[in-house]
C-alpha positions in Angstrom: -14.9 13.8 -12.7 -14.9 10.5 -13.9 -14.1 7.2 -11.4 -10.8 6.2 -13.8 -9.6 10.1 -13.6 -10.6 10.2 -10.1 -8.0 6.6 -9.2 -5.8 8.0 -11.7 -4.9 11.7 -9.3 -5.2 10.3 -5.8 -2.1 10.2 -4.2 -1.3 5.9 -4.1 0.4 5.1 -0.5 2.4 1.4 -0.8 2.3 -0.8 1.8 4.8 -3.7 1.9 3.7 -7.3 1.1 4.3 -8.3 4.5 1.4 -5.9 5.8 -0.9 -6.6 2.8 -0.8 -10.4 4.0 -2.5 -9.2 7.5 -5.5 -7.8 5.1 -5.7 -10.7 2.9 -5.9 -12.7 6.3 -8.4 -10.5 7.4 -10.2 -10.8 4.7 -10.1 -14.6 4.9 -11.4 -14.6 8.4 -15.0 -12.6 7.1 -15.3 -15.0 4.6 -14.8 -18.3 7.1 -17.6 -16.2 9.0 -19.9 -16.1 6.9 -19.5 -19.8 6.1 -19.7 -21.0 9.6 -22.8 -18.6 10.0 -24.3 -20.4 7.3 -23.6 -23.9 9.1 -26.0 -26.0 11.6 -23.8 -24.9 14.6 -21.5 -22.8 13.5 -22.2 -20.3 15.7 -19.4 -20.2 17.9 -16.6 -20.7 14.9 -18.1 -17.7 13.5 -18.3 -15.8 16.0 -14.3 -17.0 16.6 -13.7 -15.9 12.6 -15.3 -12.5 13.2 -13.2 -11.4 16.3 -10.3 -12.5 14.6 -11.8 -10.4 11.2 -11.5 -7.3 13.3 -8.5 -8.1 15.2 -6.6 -8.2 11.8 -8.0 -5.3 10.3 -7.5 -3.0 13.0 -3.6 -4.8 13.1 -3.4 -3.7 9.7 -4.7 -0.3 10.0 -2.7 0.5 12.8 0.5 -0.9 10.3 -0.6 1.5 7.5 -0.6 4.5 9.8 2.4 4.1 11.0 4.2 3.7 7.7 2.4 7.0 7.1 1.8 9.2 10.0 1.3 12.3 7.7 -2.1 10.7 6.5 -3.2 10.1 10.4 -7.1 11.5 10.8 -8.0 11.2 7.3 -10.6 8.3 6.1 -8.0 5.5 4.5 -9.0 3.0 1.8 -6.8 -0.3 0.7 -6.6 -1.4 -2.9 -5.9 -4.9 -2.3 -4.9 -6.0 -5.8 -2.3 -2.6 -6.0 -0.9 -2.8 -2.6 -1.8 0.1 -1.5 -3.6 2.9 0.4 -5.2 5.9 -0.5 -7.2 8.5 1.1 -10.9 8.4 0.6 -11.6 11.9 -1.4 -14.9 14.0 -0.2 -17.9 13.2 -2.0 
C-alpha cells in the first residue's frame, strides 16, 4: 500500500487548537535546546529547554488521550500541520 493511500484510510482524530499550541510549544522548547547546546555555556538553558520539551509533550499526550480514551494503549502519532492524531498502523 502506498504512503498517500496509507494517510488517506487511517482514521484522523482532531485535537483542538488550544491542545495543538502545547505541541507547537513543545516543539519550540527542542529547538531552543539544541541552540543552547550548541552555545559556549549553554549547558544549563538547555538542559532547562529539554525538561520543559518533555514536560509539554507528555502534557499534550495526556490531553489527546483524554479527548480519546477509546484509542488509550495504542502507539499515537500528531500531524501537526492537520491538527490531528492518528494511530500508528503496524508495519
Amino acid at each position: 500500500m502506498s504512503n498517500t493511500n496509507q494517510e488517506n484510510t487511517r482514521k484522523k482524530y482532531p485535537v483542538p487548537s488550544e491542545i495543538m499550541d502545547i505541541i507547537s510549544e513543545a516543539i519550540a522548547y527542542n529547538d531552543l535546546k539544541e541552540k543552547y547546546a550548541e552555545k559556549p555555556f549553554g549547558f544549563r538553558k538547555a538542559v532547562k529547554c529539554g525538561k520543559m520539551f518533555q514536560k509539554m509533550k507528555r502534557k499534550f499526550w495526556n490531553k489527546a488521550r483524554k479527548l480519546y480514551p477509546e484509542i488509550e494503549g495504542e502507539i499515537m502519532r500528531v500531524d501537526i500541520d492537520g491538527e490531528y492524531v492518528y494511530v500508528k498502523e503496524e508495519d
